[in-house]
TORKERO-106108 format. One record per residue (C-alpha): residue in one letter; residue number from 0; x, z, y. Coordinates in nm, 3 decimals, decimal comma, always signed. Each point is the difference from the previous one (the first is absolute). Layout:
<pts>
<pt "a" NUM <X Z Y>>
...
</pts>
This chain:
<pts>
<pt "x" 0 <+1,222 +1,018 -4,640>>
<pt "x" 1 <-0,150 +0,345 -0,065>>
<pt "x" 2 <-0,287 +0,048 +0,286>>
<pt "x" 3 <-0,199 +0,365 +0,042>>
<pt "x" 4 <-0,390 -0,020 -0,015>>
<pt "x" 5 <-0,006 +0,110 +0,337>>
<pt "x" 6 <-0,292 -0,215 +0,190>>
<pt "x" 7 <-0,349 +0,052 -0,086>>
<pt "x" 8 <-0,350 -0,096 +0,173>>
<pt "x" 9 <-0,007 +0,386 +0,025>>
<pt "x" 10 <+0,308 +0,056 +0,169>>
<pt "x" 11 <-0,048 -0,234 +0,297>>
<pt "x" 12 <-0,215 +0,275 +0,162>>
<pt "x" 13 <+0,321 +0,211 +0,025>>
<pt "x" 14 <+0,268 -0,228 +0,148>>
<pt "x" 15 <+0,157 +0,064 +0,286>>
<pt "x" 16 <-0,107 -0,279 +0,328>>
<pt "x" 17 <+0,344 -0,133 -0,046>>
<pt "x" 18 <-0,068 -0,094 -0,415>>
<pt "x" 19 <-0,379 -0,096 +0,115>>
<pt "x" 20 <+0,132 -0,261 +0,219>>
<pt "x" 21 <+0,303 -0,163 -0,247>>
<pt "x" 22 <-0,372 +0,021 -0,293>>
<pt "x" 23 <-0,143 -0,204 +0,255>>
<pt "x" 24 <+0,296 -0,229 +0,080>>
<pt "x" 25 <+0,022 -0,041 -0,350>>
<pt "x" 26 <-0,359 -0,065 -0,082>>
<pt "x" 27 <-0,023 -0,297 +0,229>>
<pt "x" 28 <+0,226 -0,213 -0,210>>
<pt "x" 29 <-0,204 +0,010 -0,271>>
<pt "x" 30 <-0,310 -0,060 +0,219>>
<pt "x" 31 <+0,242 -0,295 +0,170>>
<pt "x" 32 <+0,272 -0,146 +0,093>>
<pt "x" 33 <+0,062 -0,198 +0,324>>
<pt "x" 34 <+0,235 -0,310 -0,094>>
<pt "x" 35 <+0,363 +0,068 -0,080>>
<pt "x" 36 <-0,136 +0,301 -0,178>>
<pt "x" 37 <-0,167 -0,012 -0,319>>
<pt "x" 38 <-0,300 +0,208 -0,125>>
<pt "x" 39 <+0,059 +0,247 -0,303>>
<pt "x" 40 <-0,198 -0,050 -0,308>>
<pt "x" 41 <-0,186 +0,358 -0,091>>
<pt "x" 42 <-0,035 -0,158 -0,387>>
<pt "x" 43 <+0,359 +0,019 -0,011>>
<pt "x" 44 <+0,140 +0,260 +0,229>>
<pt "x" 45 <-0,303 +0,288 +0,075>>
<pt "x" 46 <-0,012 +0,127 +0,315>>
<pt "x" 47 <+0,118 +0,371 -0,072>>
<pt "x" 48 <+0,232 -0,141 -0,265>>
<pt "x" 49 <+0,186 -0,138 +0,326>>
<pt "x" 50 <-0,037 +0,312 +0,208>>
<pt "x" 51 <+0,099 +0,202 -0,290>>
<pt "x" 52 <+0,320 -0,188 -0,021>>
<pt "x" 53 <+0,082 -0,029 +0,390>>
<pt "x" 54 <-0,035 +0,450 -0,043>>
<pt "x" 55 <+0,227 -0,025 -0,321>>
<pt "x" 56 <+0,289 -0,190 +0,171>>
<pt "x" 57 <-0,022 +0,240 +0,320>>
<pt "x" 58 <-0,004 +0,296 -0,210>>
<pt "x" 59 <+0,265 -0,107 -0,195>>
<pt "x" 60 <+0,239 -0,137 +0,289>>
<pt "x" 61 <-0,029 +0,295 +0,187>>
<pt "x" 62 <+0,097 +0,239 -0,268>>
<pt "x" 63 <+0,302 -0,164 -0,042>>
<pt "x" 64 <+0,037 -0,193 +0,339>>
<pt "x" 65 <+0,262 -0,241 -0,167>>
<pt "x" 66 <+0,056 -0,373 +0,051>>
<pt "x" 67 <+0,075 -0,019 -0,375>>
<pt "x" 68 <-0,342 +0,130 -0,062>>
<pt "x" 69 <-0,161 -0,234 +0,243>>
<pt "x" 70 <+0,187 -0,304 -0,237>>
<pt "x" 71 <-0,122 +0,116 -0,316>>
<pt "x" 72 <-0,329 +0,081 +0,121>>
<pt "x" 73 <-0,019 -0,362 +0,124>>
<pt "x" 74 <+0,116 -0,119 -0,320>>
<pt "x" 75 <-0,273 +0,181 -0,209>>
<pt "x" 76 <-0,227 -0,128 +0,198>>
<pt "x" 77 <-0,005 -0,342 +0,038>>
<pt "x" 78 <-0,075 -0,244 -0,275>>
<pt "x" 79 <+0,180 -0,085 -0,268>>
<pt "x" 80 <+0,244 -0,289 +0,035>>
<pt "x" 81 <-0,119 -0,204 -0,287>>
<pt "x" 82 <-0,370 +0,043 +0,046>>
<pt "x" 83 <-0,072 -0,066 +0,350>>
<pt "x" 84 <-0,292 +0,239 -0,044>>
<pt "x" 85 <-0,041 +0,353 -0,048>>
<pt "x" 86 <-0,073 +0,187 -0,311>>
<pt "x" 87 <-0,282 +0,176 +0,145>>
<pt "x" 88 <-0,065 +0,376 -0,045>>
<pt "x" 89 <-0,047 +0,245 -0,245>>
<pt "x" 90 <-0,115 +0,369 -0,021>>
<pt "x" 91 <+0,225 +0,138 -0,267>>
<pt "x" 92 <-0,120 +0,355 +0,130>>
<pt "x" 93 <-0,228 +0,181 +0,247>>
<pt "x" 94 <+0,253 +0,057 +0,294>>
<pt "x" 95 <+0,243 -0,282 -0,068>>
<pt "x" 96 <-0,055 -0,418 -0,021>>
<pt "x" 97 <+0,242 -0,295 -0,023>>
<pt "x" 98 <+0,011 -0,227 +0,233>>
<pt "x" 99 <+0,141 -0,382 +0,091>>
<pt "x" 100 <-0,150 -0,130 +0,337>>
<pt "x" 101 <-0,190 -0,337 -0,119>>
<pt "x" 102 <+0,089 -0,184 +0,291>>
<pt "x" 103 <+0,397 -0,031 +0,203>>
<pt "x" 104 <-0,146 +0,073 +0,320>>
<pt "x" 105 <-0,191 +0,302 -0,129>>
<pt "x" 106 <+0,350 +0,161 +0,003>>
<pt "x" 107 <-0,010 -0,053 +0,400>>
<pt "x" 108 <-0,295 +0,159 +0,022>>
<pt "x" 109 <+0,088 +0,322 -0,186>>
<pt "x" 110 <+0,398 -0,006 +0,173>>
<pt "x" 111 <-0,216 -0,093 +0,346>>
<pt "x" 112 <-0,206 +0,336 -0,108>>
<pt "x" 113 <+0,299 +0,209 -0,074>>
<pt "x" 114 <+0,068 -0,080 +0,294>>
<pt "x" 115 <-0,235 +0,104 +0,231>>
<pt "x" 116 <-0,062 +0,262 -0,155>>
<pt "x" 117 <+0,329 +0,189 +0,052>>
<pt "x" 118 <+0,025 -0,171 +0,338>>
<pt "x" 119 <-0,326 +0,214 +0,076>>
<pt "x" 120 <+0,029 +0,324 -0,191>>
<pt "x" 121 <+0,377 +0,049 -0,001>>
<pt "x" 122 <+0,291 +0,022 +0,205>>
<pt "x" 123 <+0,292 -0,191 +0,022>>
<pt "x" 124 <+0,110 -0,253 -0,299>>
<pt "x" 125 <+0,115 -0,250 +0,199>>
<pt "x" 126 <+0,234 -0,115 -0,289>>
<pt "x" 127 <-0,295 +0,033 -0,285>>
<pt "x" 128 <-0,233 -0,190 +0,298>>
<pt "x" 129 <+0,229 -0,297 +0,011>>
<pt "x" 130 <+0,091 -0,004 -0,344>>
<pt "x" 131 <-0,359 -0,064 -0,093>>
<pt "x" 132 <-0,047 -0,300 +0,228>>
<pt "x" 133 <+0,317 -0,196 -0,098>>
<pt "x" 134 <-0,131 +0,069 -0,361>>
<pt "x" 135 <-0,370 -0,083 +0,034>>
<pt "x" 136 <+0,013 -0,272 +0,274>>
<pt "x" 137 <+0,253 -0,185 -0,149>>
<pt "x" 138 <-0,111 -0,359 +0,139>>
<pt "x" 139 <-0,244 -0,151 +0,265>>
<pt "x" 140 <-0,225 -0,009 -0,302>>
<pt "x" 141 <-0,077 +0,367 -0,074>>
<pt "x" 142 <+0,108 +0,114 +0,368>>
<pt "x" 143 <-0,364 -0,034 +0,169>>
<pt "x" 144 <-0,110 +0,258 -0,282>>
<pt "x" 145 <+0,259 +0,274 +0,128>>
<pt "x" 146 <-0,080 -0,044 +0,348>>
<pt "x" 147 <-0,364 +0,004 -0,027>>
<pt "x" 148 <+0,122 +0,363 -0,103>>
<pt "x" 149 <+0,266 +0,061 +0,301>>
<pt "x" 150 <-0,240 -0,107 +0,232>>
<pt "x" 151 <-0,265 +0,253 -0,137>>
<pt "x" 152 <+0,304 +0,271 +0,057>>
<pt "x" 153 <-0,037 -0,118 +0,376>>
<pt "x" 154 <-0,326 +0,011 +0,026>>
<pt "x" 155 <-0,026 +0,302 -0,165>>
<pt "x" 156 <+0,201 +0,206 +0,207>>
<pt "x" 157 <-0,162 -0,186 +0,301>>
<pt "x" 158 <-0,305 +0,200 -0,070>>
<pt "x" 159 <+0,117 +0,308 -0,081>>
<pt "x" 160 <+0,183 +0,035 +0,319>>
<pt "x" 161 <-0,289 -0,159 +0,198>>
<pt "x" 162 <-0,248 +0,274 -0,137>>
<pt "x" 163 <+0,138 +0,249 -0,221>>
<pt "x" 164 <-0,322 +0,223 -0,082>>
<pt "x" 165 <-0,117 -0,325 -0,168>>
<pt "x" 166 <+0,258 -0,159 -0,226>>
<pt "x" 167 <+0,261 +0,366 -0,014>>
<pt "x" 168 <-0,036 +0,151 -0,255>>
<pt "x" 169 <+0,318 +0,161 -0,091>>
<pt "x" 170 <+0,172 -0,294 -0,180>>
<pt "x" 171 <+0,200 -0,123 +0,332>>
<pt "x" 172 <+0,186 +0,258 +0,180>>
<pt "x" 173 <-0,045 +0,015 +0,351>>
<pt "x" 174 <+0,333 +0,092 +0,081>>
<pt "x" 175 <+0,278 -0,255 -0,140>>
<pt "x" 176 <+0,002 -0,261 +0,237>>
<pt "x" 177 <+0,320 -0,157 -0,176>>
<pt "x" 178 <-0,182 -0,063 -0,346>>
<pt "x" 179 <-0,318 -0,125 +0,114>>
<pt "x" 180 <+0,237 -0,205 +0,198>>
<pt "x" 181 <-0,223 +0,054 +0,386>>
<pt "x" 182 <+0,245 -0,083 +0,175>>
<pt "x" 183 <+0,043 -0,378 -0,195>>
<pt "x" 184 <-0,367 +0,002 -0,039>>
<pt "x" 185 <-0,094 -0,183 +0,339>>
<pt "x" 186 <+0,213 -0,240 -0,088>>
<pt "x" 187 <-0,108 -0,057 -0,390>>
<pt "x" 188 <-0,346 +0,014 +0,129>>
<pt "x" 189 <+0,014 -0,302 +0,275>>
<pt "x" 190 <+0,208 -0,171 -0,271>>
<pt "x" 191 <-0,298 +0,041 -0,242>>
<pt "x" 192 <-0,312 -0,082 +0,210>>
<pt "x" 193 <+0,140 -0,265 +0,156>>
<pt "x" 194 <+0,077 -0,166 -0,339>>
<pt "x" 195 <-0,372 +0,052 -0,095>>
<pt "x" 196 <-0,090 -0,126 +0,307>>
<pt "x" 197 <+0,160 -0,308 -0,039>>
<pt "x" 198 <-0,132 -0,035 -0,331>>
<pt "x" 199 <-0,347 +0,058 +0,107>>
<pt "x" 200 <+0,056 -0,278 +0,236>>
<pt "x" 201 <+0,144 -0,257 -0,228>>
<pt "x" 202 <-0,341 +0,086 -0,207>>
<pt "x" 203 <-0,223 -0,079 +0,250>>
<pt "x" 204 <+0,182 -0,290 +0,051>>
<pt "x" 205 <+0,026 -0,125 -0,325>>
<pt "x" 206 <-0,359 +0,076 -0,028>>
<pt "x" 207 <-0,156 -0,197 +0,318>>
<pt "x" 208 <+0,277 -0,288 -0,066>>
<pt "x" 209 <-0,190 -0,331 +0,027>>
<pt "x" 210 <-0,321 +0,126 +0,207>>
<pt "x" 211 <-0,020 +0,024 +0,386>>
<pt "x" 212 <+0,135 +0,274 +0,246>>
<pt "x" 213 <-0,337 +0,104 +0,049>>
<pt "x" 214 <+0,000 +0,142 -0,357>>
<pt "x" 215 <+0,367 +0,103 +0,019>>
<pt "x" 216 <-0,127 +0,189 +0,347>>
<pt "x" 217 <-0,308 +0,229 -0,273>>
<pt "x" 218 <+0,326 +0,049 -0,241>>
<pt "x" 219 <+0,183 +0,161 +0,278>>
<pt "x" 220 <-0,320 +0,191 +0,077>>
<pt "x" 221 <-0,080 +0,139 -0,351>>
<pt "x" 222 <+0,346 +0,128 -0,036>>
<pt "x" 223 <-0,003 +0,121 +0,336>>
<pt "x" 224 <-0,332 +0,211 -0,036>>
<pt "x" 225 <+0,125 +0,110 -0,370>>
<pt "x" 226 <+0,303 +0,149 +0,158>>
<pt "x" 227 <-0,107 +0,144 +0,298>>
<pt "x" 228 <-0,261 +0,172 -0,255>>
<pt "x" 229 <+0,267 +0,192 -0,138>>
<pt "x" 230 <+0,038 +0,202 +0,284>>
<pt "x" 231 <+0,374 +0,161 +0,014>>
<pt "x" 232 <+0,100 -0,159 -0,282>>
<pt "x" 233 <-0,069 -0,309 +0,040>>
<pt "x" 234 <+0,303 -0,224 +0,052>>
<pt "x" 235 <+0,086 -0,038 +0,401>>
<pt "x" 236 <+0,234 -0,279 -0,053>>
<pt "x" 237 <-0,262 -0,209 -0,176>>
<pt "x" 238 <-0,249 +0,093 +0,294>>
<pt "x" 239 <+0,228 -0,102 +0,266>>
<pt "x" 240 <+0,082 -0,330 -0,135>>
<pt "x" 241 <-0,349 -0,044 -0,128>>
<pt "x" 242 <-0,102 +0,042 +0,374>>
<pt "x" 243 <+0,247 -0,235 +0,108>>
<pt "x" 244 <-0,036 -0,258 -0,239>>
<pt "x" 245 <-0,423 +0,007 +0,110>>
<pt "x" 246 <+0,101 -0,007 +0,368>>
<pt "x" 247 <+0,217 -0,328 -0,090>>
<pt "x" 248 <-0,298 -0,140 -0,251>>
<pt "x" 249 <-0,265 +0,015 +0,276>>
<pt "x" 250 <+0,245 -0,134 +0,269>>
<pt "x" 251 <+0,053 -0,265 -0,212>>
<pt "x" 252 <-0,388 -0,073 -0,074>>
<pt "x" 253 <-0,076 +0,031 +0,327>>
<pt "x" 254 <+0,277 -0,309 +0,095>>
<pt "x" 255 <-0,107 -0,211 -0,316>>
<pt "x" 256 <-0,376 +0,045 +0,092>>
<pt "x" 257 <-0,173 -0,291 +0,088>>
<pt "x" 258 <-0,083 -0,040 +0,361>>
<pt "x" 259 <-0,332 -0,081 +0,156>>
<pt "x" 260 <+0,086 -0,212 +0,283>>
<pt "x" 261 <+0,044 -0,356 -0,064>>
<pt "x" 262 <+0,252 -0,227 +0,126>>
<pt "x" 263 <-0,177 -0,239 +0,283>>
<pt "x" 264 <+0,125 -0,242 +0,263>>
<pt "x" 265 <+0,212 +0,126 +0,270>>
<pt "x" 266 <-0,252 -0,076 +0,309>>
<pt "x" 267 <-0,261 +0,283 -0,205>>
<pt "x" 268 <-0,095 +0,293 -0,123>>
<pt "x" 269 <+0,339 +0,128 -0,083>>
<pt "x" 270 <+0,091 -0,070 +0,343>>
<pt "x" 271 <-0,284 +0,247 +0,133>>
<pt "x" 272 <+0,107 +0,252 -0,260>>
<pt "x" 273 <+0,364 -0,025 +0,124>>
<pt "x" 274 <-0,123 +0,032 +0,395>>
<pt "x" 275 <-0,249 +0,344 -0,109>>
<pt "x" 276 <+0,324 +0,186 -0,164>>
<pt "x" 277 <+0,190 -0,048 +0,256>>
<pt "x" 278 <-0,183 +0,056 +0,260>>
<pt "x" 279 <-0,130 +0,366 -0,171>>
<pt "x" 280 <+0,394 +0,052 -0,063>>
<pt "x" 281 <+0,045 -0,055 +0,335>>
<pt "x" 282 <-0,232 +0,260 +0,069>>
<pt "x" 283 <+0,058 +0,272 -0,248>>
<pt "x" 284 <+0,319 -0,016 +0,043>>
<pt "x" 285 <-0,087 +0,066 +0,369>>
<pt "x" 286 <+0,367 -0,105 +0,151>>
<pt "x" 287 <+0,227 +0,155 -0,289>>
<pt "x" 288 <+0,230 -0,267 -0,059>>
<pt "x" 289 <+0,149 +0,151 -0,341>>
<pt "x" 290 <-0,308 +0,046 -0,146>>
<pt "x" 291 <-0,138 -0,358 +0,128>>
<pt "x" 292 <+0,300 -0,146 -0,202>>
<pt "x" 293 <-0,040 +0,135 -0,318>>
<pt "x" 294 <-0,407 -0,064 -0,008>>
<pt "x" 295 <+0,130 -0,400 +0,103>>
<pt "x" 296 <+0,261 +0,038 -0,276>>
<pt "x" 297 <-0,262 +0,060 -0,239>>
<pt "x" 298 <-0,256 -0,215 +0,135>>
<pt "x" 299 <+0,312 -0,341 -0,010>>
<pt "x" 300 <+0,047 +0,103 -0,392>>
<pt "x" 301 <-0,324 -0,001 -0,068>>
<pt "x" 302 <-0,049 -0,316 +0,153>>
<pt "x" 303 <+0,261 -0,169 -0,132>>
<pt "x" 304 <-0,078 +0,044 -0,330>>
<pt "x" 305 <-0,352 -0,070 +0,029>>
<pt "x" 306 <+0,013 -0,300 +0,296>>
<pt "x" 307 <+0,363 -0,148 -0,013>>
<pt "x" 308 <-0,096 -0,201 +0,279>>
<pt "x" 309 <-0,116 +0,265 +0,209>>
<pt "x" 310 <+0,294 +0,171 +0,025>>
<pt "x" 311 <+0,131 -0,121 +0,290>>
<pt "x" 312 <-0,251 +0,028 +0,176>>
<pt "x" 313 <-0,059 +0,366 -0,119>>
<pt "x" 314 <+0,340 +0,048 +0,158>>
<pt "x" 315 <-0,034 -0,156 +0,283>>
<pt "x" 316 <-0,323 +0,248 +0,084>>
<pt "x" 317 <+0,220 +0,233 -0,076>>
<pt "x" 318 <+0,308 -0,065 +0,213>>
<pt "x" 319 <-0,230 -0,013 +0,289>>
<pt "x" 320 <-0,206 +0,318 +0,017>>
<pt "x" 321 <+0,314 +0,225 -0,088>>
<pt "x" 322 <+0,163 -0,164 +0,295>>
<pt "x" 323 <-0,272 +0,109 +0,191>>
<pt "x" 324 <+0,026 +0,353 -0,102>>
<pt "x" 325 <+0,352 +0,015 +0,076>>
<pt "x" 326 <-0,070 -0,129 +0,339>>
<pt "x" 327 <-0,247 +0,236 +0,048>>
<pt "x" 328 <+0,222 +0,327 -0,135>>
<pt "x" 329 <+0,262 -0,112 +0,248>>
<pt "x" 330 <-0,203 -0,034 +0,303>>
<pt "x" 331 <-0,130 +0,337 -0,092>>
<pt "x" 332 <+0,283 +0,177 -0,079>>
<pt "x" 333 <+0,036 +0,186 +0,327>>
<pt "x" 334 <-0,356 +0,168 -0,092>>
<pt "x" 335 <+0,017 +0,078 -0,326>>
<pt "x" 336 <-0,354 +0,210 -0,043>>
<pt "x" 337 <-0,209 -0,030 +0,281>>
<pt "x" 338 <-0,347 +0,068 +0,091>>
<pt "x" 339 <-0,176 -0,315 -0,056>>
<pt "x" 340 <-0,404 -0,087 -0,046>>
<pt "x" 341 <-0,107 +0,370 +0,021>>
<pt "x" 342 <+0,241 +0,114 -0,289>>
<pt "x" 343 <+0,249 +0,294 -0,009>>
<pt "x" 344 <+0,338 -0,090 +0,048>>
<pt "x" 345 <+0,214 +0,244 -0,246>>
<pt "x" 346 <+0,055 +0,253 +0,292>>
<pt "x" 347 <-0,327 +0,017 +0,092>>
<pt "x" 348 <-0,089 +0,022 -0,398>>
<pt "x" 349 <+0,284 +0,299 -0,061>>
<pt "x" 350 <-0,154 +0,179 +0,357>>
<pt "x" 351 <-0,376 -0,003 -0,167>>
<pt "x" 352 <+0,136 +0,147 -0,298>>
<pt "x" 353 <+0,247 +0,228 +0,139>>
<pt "x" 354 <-0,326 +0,204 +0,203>>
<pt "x" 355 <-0,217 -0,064 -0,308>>
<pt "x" 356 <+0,278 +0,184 -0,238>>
<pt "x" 357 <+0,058 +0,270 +0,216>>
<pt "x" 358 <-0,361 +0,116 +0,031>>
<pt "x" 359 <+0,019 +0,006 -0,415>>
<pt "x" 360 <+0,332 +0,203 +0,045>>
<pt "x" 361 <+0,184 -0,264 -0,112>>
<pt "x" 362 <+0,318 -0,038 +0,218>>
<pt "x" 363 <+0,376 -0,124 +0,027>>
<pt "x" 364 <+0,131 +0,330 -0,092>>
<pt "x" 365 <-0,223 +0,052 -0,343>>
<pt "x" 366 <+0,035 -0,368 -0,093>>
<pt "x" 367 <+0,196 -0,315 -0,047>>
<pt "x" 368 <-0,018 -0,314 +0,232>>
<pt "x" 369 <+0,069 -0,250 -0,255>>
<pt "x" 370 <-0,280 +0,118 -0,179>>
<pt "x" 371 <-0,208 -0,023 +0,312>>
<pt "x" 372 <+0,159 -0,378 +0,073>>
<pt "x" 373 <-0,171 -0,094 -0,398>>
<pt "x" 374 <-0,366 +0,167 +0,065>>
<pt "x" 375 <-0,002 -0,171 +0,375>>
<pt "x" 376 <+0,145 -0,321 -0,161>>
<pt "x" 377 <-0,213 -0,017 -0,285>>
<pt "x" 378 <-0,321 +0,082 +0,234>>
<pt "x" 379 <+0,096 -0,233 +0,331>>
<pt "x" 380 <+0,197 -0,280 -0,184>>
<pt "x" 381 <+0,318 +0,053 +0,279>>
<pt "x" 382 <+0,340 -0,056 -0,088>>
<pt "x" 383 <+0,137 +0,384 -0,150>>
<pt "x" 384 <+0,276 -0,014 +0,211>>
<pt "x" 385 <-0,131 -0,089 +0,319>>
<pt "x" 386 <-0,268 +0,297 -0,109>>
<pt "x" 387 <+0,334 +0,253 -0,073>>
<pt "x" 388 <+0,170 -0,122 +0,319>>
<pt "x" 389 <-0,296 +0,062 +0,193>>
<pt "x" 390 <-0,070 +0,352 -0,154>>
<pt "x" 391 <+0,353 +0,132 +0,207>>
<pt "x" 392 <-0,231 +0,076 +0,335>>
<pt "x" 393 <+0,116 +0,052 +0,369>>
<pt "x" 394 <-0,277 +0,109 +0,215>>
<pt "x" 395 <+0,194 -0,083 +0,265>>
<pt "x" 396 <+0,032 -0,326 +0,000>>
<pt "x" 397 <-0,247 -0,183 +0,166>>
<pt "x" 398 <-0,055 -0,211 -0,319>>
<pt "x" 399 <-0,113 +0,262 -0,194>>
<pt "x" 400 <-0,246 +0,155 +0,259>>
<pt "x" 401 <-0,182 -0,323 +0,016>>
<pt "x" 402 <+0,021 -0,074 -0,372>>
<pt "x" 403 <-0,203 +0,377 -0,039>>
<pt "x" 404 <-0,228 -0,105 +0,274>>
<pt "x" 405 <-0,089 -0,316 -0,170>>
<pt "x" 406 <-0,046 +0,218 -0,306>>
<pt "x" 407 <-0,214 +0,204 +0,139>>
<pt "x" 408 <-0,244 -0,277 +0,104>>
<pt "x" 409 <-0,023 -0,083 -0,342>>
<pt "x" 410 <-0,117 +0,355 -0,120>>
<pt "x" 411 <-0,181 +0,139 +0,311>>
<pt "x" 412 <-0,295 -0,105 -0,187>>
<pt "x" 413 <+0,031 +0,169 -0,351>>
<pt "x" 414 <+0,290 +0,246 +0,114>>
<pt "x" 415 <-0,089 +0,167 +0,377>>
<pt "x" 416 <+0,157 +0,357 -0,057>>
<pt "x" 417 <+0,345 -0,215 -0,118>>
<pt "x" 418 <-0,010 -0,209 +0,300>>
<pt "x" 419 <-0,017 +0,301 +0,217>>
<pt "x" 420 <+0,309 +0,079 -0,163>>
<pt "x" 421 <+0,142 -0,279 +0,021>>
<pt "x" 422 <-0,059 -0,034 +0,378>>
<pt "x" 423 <+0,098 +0,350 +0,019>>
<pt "x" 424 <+0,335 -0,101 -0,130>>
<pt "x" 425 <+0,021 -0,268 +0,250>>
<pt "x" 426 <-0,031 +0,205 +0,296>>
<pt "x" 427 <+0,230 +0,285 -0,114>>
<pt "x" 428 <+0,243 -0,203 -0,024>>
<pt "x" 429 <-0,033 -0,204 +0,314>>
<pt "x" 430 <-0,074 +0,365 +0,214>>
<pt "x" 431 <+0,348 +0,127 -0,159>>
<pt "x" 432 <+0,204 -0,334 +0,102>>
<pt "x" 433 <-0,170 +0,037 +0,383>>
<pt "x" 434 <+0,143 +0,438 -0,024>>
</pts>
């Protein structure tokens, strides 16, 4: 086919973003091609003998926007039946060259940069748009070549929407939502990354296969750091399952690791170890039952996989102590928070902080009670909902008058003005119950 002399070293200072990026998209298969693709030979296509072409066939198709056009073009273009191979190029004039691509899936390329290009400077085409991928990716052979270019569409119009004073510049209108399709373009856009996710994956994998999960684990780590030094566009699918996949790897490490403690006779040292956990279970857990059970849980899998024969035993230890907690929570469940060894109970805890708050101005009416329940919780250790039941005061119950009495003797010594109050409180309310 007839292509213009349009592409020079000289002109690439002129192009618009939109024709920088498909001279860049371009570029890289020559530089190289990751496996289906193949790279393009510069000794038998040139560079700008390629780009010149891919301007041609745009030029040409949208003067006449014809699917007839689009067949002959093709046609022209492709080599010759009986040859396999192109007949190269010629300059039989200054403005005008002939042209055979040397290559079938150089075709791709220049249909793939037809396309893009109108799906980026024009509007509409939707016929012409699909007309050029049943023609150019005409099996699973020369298909990753056209969507290395339909992805570059997405990407394209990724970043001109994400910052516009850097990648507008006139070519995409800002205003046609239906041809730069933003209303399908989530949806083209999860479909794309998540494709090159998965084949970023399947690399890695391919790559480590054979070596340990320790090295699969720095894979997942280099890809990870390469993304995430993208910034907004790096690829968030890839990063979440990236993330995921290194949680999993180190989880899985972690199980396989050797362990230190060897397996000895029942009557020693794993016997003392046993009695030690427990016992500091026991009193961490510090009577909660729920919690108590899960740490055992934990402790009986361990121990089964390391000491089979301990097992039962582990159980047994077990079985025992949470019994005793349960005992203990229902002899106790008539007095749920008490005072006990000079400690707060949670009424006495909310009183202290009630007084405290309201000398900083800080008061039922200008804040929230849960949020006072989580700061007294996370500061005393009591149960939040003891602490929130306990925050509904009744001064007149004589409860309450001796739960801000014993209050007070905690903070007479730090806190003598608040006790006053405090006392002061007491009193008023005991003077307007004898009136």
């Amino acid at each position: 086919m007839n292509v213009r002399r349009s592409f020079e070293h000289s002109s690439f200072n002129v192009l618009s973003k939109s024709r920088t990026n498909l001279y860049q998209v371009v570029n890289r298969l020559y530089a190289k091609a990751d496996p289906p693709l193949q790279r393009i030979k510069k000794e038998f296509t040139p560079l700008f003998t390629l780009l010149d072409c891919i301007f041609t066939v745009f030029d040409s198709i949208m003067s006449t926007t014809s699917i007839e056009e689009i067949d002959g073009i093709w046609d022209e273009l492709t080599p010759d039946d009986s040859s396999k191979q192109s007949t190269g190029f010629v300059r039989p004039d200054r403005d005008f060259y002939s042209f055979r691509v040397h290559r079938w899936y150089e075709a791709t390329v220049v249909f793939g940069g037809v396309y893009y290009l109108i799906c980026t400077e024009r509007e509409g085409f939707k016929d012409i748009l699909e007309h050029l991928e049943r023609k150019a990716a005409y099996n699973s052979t020369t298909r990753p070549y056209f969507e290395l270019f339909k992805d570059e569409v997405i990407d394209w119009k990724r970043k001109v929407r994400e910052n516009p004073a850097l990648y507008g510049d006139g070519t995409v209108p800002e205003d046609d939502d239906d041809h730069y399709g933003y209303s399908r373009m989530n949806e083209d856009y999860e479909e794309v990354m998540k494709g090159r996710a998965a084949k970023k994956l399947k690399k890695i994998l391919e790559a480590t296969k054979g070596g340990t999960k320790e090295q699969l684990l720095d894979a997942y780590h280099h890809a990870l750091q390469s993304e995430n030094e993208k910034g907004s566009f790096g690829n968030e699918f890839l990063i979440a399952e990236l993330n995921e996949r290194i949680r999993v790897t180190e989880m899985q490490i972690n199980i396989e690791a050797p362990q230190t403690v060897q397996v000895v006779p029942e009557t020693s040292q794993t016997s003392i170890s046993l009695d030690a956990l427990f016992a500091n279970t026991e009193m961490i857990c510090n009577g909660n039952h729920d919690l108590a059970q899960k740490v055992f849980d934990i402790i009986n899998m361990t121990v089964a996989q390391q000491f089979g024969s301990e097992v039962e035993k582990s159980n047994a230890k077990a079985q025992i102590i949470l019994a005793k907690m349960k005992g203990a929570a229902s002899t106790s469940t008539n007095k749920p928070d008490e005072e006990k060894d000079g400690v707060m109970s949670a009424a006495q805890a909310d009183i202290f902080f009630y007084y405290l708050f309201n000398e900083l101005g800080l008061n039922f009416n200008n804040s929230d009670k849960t949020a006072w329940a989580r700061l007294i919780r996370s500061i005393t250790g009591k149960n939040e909902k003891n602490i929130k039941d306990a925050l509904s005061f009744d001064f007149d119950k004589p409860k309450t008058k001796k739960d801000v009495r014993k209050a007070a003797e905690y903070m007479k010594e730090l806190f003598p003005s608040i006790v006053a109050k405090m006392q002061n409180d007491i009193k008023e309310e005991e003077s307007d119950n004898l009136e």
